[in-house]
N, C-alpha and C positions, 0 to 999 in steps of 0.2 A: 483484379477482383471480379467474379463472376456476378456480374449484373442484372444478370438474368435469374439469379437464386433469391426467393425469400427467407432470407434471414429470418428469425424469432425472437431474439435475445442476443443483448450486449454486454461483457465483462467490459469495466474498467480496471484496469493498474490504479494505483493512487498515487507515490510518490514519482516527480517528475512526468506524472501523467497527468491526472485527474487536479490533483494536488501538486505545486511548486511551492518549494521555501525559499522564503527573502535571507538574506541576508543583515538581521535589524541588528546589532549590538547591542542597543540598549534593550530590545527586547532579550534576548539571549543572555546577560549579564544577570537580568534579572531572574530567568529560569534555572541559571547555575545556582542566584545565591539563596532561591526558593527551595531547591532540590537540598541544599545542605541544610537548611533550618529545619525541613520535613522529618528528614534525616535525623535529626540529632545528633548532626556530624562531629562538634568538637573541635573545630579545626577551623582555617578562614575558606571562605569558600571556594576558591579558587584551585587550594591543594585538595578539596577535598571535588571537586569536580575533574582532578586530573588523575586521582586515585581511582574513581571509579571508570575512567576513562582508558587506563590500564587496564583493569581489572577484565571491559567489556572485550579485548584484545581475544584473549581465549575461547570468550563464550561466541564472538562472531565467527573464528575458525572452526570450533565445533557446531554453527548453526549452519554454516555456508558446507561443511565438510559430510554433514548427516542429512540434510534439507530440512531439519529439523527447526523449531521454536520453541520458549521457553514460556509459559503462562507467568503471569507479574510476581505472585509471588514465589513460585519457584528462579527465577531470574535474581530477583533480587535478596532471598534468601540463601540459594546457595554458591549464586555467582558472582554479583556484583558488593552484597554485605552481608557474607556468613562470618562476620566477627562482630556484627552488631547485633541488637538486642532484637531477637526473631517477634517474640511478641507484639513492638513495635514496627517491626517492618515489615509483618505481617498487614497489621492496620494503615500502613500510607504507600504500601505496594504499586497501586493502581495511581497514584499522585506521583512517586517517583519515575512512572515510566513513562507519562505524560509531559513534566519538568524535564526529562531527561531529553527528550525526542523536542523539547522547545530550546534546548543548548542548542541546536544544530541550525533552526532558523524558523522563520515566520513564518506557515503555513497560510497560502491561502489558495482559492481554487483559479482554477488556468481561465486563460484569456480566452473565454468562447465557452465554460463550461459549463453555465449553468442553462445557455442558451441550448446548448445539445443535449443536456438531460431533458430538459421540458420539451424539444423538439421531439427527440428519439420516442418520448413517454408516450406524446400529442399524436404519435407515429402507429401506434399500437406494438411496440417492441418492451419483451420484459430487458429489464435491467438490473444488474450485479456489480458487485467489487470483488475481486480477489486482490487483495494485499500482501507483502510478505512486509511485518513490520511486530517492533515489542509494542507494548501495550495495548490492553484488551477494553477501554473505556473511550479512549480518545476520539476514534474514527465514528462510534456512535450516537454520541455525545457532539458532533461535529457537525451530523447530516441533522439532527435532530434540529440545532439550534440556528443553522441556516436553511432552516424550512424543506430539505432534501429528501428527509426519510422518507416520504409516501411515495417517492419514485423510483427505491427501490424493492427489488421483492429479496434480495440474495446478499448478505455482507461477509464473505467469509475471508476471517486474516486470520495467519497465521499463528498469529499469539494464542489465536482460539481453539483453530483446529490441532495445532502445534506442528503440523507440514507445511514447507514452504516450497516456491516454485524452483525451479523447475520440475519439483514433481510432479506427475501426471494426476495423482490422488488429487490435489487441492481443486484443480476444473473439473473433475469426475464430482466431486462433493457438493461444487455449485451447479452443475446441470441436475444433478438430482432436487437439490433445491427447489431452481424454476421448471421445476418437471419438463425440459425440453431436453433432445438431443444434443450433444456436442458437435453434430457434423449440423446445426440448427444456430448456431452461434457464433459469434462473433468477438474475439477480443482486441481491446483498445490499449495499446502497452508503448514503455519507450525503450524495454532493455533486450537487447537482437539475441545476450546466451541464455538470458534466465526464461523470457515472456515467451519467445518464440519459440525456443526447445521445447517448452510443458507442450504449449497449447498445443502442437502439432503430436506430441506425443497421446496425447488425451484424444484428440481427433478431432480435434477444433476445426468449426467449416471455412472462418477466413481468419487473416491477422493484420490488423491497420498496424504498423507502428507509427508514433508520433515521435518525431525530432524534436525532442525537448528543447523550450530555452533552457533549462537548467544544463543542459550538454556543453561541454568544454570544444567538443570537437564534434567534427560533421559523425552524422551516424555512418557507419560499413557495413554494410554483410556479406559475409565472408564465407558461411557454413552452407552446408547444403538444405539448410531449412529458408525459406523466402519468402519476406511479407508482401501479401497480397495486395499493399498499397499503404506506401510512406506518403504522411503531411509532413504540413510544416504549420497550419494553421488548425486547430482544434475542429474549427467550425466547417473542414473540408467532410467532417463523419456525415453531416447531414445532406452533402453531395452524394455521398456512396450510399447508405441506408436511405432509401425510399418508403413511403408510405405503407403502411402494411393494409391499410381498411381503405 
């Protein structure tokens, strides 16, 4: 990473970056059997949390196939329950894609992270999220209520913009945001074909990626694109990001 460059601004990833989910069952029990009574599923909740489960099968092949995203209630009107009552799932759209994204696990923020927001902030560096993820409530709804939001100026996810990364559009829409250059920026990611494709196509000036604990296996890169500086500890950003004032 060139050390010698001032940076201006930082993207974060969210999932497996910024954000890591637990593993709680009884939390996740409880957001299956929330999602079905939302719902007015009909059913016990379990088959009816494996029915939609099915269902999302399709819609990730065409989101991961287009780089596309689905805004809440088109996701769950015409994909996940266009045999239930639209009226209805018009009205708890945004609760079903929140219930749905808590089946998966217990959200909470990385070990180091709230330390490098307030450092990076205290730094004079603007700061961003690019997310690819469903639900258009959750993520800010999240910074709000863990006192986060003012240190961001940029949240763009995908459910919003409805492009997801690796396209180059989604960095392009957050640099206009924090009115800085792209070769001015910095992103914080853990995934080597989605994060580090865009960003470099966008023209992103560096690329930390972070070795998730949530990672199965050691991170590889393999492709001809290569991050300017693999952690392993969150709190290594504020090694490499230096004081801007």
């Amino acid at each position: 990473m060139d050390m010698t460059k001032r940076y201006k601004a930082v993207f974060f990833d969210l999932g497996g970056t910024l954000r890591i989910a637990l593993l709680d069952e009884p939390y996740m029990k409880h957001a299956r059997r929330k999602m079905a009574e939302i719902a007015g599923a009909g059913m016990p909740y379990e088959e009816f949390y494996q029915l939609v489960e099915q269902r999302y099968e399709p819609y990730r092949k065409w989101a991961l196939g287009e780089n596309k995203e689905s805004g809440d209630e088109e996701l769950w009107c015409k994909w996940l329950l266009p045999d239930y009552d639209p009226a209805r799932i018009r009205q708890v759209c945004h609760e079903l894609s929140f219930q749905y994204r808590q089946c998966k696990g217990r959200r909470v923020l990385v070990d180091g992270g709230a330390e490098v927001i307030r450092g990076l902030h205290q730094r004079g560096y603007r700061l961003g999220i690019i997310s690819n993820l469903i639900g258009e409530n959750e993520v800010p709804d999240w910074l709000e209520e863990d006192g986060l939001s003012q240190y961001f100026d940029s949240v763009i996810l995908s459910s919003v913009c409805h492009v997801r990364k690796p396209c180059a559009g989604i960095y392009r829409l957050a640099c206009q945001e924090l009115g800085v250059a792209p070769a001015d920026c910095v992103s914080v990611a853990d995934n080597v074909k989605r994060d580090l494709a865009g960003a470099a196509e966008a023209g992103i000036g560096a690329n930390i990626l972070f070795d998730s604990p949530e990672k199965k296996h050691p991170v590889v890169v393999t492709g001809p694109v290569r991050p300017d500086a693999v952690i392993q500890d969150f709190r290594e950003i504020l090694t490499l990001l230096p004081p801007l004032k």
